[in-house]
C-alpha positions in Angstrom: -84.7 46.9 -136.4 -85.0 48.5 -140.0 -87.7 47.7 -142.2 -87.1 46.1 -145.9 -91.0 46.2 -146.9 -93.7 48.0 -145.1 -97.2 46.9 -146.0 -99.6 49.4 -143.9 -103.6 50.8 -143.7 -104.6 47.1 -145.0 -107.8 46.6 -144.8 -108.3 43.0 -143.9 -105.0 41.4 -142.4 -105.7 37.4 -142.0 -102.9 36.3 -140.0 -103.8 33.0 -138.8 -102.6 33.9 -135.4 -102.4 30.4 -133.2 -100.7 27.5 -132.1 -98.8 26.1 -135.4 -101.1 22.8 -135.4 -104.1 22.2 -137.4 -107.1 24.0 -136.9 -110.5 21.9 -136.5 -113.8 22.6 -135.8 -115.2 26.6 -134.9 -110.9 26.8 -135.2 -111.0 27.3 -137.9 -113.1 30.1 -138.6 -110.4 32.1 -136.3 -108.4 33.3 -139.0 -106.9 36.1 -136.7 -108.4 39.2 -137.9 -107.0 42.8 -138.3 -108.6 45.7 -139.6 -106.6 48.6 -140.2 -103.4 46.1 -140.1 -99.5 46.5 -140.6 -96.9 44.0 -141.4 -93.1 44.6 -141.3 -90.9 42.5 -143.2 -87.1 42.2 -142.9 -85.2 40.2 -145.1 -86.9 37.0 -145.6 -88.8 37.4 -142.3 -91.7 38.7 -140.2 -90.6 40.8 -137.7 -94.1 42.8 -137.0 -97.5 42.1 -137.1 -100.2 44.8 -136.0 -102.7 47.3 -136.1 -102.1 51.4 -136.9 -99.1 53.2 -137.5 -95.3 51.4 -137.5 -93.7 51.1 -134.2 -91.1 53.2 -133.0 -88.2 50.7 -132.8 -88.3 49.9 -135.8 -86.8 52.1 -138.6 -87.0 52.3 -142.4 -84.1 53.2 -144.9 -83.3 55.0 -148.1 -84.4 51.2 -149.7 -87.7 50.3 -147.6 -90.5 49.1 -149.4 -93.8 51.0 -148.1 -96.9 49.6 -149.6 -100.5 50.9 -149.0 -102.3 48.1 -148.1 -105.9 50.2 -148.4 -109.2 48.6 -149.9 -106.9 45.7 -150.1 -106.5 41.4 -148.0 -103.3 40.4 -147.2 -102.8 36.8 -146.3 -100.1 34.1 -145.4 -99.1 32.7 -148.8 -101.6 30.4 -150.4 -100.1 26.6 -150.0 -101.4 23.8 -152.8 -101.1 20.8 -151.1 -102.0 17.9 -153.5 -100.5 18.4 -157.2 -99.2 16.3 -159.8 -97.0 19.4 -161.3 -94.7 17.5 -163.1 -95.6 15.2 -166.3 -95.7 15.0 -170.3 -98.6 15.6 -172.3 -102.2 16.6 -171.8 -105.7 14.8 -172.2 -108.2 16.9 -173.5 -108.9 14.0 -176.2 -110.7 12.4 -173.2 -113.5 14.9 -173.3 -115.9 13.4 -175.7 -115.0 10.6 -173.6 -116.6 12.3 -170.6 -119.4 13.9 -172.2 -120.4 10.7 -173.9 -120.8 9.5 -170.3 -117.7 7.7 -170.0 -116.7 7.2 -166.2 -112.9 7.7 -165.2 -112.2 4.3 -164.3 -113.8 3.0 -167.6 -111.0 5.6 -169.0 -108.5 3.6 -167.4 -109.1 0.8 -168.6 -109.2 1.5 -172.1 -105.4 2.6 -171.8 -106.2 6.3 -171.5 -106.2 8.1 -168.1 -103.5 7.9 -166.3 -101.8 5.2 -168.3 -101.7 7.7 -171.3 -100.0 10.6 -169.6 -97.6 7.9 -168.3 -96.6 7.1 -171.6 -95.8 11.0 -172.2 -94.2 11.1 -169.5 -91.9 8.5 -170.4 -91.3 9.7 -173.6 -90.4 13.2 -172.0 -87.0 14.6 -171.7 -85.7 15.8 -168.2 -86.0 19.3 -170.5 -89.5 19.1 -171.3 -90.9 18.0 -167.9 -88.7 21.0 -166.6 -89.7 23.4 -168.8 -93.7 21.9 -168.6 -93.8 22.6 -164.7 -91.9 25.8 -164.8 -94.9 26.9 -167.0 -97.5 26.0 -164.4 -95.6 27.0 -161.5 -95.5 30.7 -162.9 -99.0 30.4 -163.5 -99.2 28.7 -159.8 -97.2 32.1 -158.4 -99.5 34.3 -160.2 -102.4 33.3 -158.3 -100.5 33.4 -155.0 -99.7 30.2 -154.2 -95.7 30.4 -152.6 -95.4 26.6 -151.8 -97.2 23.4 -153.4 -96.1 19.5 -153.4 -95.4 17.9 -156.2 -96.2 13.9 -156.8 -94.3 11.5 -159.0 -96.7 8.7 -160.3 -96.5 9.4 -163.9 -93.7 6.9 -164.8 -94.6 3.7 -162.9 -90.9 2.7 -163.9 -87.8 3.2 -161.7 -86.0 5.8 -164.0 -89.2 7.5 -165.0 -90.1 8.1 -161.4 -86.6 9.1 -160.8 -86.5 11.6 -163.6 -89.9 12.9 -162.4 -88.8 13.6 -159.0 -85.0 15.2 -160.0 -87.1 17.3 -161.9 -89.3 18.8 -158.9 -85.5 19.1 -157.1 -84.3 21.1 -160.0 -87.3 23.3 -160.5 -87.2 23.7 -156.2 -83.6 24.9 -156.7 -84.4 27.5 -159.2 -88.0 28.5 -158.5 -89.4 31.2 -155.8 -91.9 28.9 -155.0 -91.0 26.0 -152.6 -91.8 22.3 -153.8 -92.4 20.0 -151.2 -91.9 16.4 -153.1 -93.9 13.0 -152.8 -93.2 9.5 -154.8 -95.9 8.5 -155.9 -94.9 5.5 -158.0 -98.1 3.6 -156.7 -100.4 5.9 -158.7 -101.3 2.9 -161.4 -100.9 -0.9 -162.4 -98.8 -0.7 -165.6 -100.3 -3.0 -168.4 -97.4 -5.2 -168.7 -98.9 -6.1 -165.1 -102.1 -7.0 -164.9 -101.7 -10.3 -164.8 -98.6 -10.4 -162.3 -99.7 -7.3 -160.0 -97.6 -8.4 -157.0 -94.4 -8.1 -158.9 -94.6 -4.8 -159.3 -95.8 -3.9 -155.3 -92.6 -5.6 -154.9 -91.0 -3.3 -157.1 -92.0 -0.6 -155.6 -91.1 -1.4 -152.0 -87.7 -3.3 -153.2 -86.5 -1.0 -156.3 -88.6 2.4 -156.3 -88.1 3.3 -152.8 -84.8 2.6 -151.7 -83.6 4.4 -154.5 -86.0 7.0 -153.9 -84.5 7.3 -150.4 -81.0 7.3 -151.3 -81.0 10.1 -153.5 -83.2 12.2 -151.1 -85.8 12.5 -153.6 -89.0 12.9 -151.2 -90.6 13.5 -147.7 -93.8 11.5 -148.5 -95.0 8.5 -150.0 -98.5 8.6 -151.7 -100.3 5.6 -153.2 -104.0 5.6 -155.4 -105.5 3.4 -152.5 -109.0 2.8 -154.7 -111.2 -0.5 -155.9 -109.5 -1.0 -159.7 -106.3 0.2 -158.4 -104.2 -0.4 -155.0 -105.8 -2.8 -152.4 -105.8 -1.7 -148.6 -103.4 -4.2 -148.1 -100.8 -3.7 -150.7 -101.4 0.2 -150.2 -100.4 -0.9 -146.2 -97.6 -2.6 -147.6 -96.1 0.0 -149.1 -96.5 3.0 -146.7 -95.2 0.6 -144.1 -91.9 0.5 -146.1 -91.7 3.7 -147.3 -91.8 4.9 -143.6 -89.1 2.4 -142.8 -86.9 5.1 -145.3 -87.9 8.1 -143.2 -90.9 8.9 -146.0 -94.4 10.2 -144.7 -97.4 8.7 -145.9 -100.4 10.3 -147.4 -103.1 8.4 -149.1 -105.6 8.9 -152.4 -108.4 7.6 -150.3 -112.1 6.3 -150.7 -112.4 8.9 -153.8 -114.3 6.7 -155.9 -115.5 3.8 -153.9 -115.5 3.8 -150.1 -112.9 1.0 -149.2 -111.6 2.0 -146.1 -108.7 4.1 -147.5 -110.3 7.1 -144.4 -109.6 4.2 -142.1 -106.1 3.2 -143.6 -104.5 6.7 -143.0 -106.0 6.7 -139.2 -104.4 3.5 -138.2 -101.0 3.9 -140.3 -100.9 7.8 -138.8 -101.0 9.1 -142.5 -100.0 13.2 -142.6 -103.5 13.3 -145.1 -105.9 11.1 -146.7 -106.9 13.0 -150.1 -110.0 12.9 -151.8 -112.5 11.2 -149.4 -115.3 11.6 -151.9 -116.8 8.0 -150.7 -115.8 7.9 -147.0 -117.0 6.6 -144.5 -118.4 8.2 -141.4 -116.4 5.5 -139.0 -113.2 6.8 -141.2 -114.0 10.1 -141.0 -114.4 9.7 -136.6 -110.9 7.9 -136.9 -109.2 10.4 -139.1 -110.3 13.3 -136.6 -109.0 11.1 -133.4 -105.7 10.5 -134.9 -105.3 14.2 -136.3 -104.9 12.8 -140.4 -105.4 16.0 -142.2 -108.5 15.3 -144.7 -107.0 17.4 -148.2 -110.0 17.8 -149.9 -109.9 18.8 -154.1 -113.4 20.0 -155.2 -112.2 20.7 -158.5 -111.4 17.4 -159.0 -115.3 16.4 -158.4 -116.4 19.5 -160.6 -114.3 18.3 -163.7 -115.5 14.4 -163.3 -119.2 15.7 -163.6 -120.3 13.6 -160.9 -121.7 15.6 -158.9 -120.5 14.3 -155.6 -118.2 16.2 -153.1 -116.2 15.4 -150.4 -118.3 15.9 -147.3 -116.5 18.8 -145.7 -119.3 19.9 -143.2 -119.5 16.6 -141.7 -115.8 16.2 -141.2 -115.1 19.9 -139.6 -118.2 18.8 -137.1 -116.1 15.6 -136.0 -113.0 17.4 -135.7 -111.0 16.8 -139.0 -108.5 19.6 -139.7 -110.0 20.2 -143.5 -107.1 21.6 -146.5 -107.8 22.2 -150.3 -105.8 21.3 -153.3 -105.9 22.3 -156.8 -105.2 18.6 -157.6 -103.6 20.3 -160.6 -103.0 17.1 -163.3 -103.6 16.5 -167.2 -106.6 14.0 -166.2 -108.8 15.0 -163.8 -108.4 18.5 -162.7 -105.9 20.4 -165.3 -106.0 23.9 -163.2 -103.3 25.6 -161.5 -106.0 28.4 -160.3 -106.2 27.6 -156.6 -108.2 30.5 -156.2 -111.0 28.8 -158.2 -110.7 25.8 -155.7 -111.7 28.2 -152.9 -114.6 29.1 -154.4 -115.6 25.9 -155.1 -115.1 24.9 -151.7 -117.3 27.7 -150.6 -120.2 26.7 -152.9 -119.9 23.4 -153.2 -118.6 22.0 -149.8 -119.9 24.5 -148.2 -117.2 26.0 -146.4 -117.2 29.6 -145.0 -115.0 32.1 -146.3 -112.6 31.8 -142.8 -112.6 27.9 -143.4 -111.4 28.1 -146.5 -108.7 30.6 -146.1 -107.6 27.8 -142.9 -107.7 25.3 -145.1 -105.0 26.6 -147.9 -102.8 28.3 -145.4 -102.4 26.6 -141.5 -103.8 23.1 -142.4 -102.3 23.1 -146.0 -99.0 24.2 -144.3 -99.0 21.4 -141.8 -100.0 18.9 -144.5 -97.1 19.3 -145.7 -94.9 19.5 -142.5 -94.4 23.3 -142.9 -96.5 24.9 -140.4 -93.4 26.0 -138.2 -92.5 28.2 -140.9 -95.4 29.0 -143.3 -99.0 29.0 -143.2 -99.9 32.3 -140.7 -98.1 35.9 -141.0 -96.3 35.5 -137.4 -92.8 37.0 -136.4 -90.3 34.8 -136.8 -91.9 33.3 -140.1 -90.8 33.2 -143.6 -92.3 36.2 -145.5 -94.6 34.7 -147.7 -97.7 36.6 -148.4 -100.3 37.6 -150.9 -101.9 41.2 -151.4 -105.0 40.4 -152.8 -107.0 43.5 -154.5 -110.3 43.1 -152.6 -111.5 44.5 -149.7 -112.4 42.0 -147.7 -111.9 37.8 -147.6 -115.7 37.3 -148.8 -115.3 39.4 -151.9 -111.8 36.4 -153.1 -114.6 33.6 -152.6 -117.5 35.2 -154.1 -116.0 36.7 -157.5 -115.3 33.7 -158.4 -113.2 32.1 -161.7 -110.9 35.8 -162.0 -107.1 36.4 -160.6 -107.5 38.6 -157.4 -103.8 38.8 -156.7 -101.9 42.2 -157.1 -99.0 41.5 -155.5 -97.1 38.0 -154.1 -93.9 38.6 -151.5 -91.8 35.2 -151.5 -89.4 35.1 -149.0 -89.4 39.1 -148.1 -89.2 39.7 -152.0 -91.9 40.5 -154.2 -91.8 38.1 -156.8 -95.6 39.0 -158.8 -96.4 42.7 -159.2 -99.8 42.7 -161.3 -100.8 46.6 -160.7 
């Protein structure tokens, strides 16, 4: 075998070595390890993963790649599970709002939130959203993140959603990183129905998602299952359908308000329920026996001001495989730095260093239905990975707020070169 890229001496290697499932519990503190590692990449693949010098089979060439890896991580490429990347506009004008000790939901219902962005959103052209999301996506890439999902939810009309969603295609088409997409036209109750809220679930399941389907648009289906906005039944409703069209579900559940949304995603056999600020413990239990993959979003928390978290400690004691998102949106959390998430997650959730690095790589990868191919540095996997300049995984989490990546290789070619 000859060698494309050689990345040797690292100093920390986390492969995630393990089944390709979620890791729960003391799993996920097994993050696999190496001092002293080596990693061989050919291609766009893995081919060796080890410890020392490189192995005699396999060969480099006049063009091979060799990178010291010393006084430096290496990881699987980060994954962002939970974004809204592509919309019009921005919100900062709701920050008075905030500090003057306006809640979110009060937002909403004066017609800002995520009605406002919606409006942007509509007004967008197919050019601007495009060139809006490339923006963040570079950004995104910068600090290592090789494959994030993208939700629609910002048009709340068919050809709004539609243009959202072609959008995510396009940008998946051109872009190194991957973009796993979700419609998410379920994200709001447009004003015009208020009164008349059933017409538009119908919409949804009769309109939105068929046409959705036909196109090939999205894998999953996400609805804002939360008192104010989508009812447990009508949120029922509409996963039920959208799995009917080959769609996986995933929920915005109990972030707010615990309403059973942790209990929803157990019985429907959701991929994640998101959020989970207000669950349950009795949701939490059933999320954990029917393996629904709890994507928590700290940042989201932080920004509100309201000082609750998701309780992460309590659900990797019942067995819930834990991920982290940026939740990247103009509202709520606008940050692309996922690296900033993992901090807070350490601080604030409480989260070792090894739990966190699980939770955006293995668990984030099979949130998203990737983990056969992403989410650990294996042979035989795509070769996406991130050379962080640290010496060690504690050093990421604990210098907190900075860039820490100096060098990401998307699919065996290295796409971000900082030093």
């Amino acid at each position: 075998m000859k060698a494309d890229i050689v990345i040797k001496n690292i100093s920390q290697l986390v492969t995630m070595e393990g089944p390709d499932k979620p890791r729960i519990k003391e799993e996920m503190k097994n993050i696999g390890l190496i001092e002293n590692g080596i990693v061989v990449i050919a291609r766009d693949k893995i081919i060796y993963v080890g410890e020392g010098e490189l192995p005699d089979d396999i060969e480099s060439h006049e063009k091979t790649k060799i990178i010291d890896g010393r006084g430096k991580t290496v990881t699987p490429g980060l994954i962002d599970p939970h974004t809204h990347l592509v919309h019009g506009g921005s919100r900062e004008n709701e920050l008075p709002m905030k500090l003057n000790g306006m809640k979110y939901m009060d937002i909403l219902k004066a017609g800002g939130g995520i009605l406002s962005t919606v409006k942007a959103t509509q007004n967008a052209s197919f050019e601007e959203l495009y060139k809006k999301a490339e923006k963040s996506l570079n950004i995104m890439l910068e600090f290592g993140v090789t494959t994030l999902e993208a939700k629609s939810g910002y048009g709340l009309d068919i050809e709004t959603e539609l243009k959202q969603l072609r959008v995510a295609k396009e940008l998946n088409k051109n872009h190194p990183v991957d973009i796993v997409s979700t419609f998410m036209g379920a994200h709001a109750i447009p004003l015009e129905y208020k009164q008349n809220r059933e017409e538009f679930v119908k919409i949804i399941i009769n309109e939105m998602i068929p046409k959705v389907a036909e196109e090939k648009l999205a894998e999953f289906c996400d609805v804002f299952c939360e008192e104010g906005v989508f009812t447990i039944e009508e949120t029922r409703r509409i996963l039920n359908e959208a799995k009917e069209y080959g769609m996986y579900s995933k929920l915005h559940a109990d972030e707010i308000e615990p309403i059973g949304g942790a209990e929803l995603a157990a019985e429907i056999g959701a991929v994640s329920a998101d959020h989970l600020v207000a669950a349950s413990e009795q949701g939490m239990k059933m999320m954990a026996e029917n393996g629904v993959i709890a994507d928590l979003l700290p940042a989201t928390s932080f920004n509100l001001g309201s000082g609750k978290y998701a309780n992460a400690r309590k659900m990797i004691e019942l067995g819930v495989p834990v991920a982290l998102s940026t939740d990247y949106n103009p509202g709520s959390s606008p940050t692309e730095n996922l690296q900033l998430v993992m901090s807070f997650a350490s601080i604030m959730l409480k989260m070792t260093p090894e739990e966190v690095f699980s939770a955006v790589t293995i668990n984030s990868a099979c949130s998203l239905k990737r983990e056969n191919s992403i989410g650990s540095i294996k042979i035989g996997k795509k070769a996406d990975i991130v050379i962080f300049d640290s010496p060690n995984i504690n050093y990421i989490i604990y210098h907190f707020g900075i860039n820490h990546v100096d060098k990401v290789i998307k699919n065996g070619e290295i796409v971000i070169e900082r030093n």
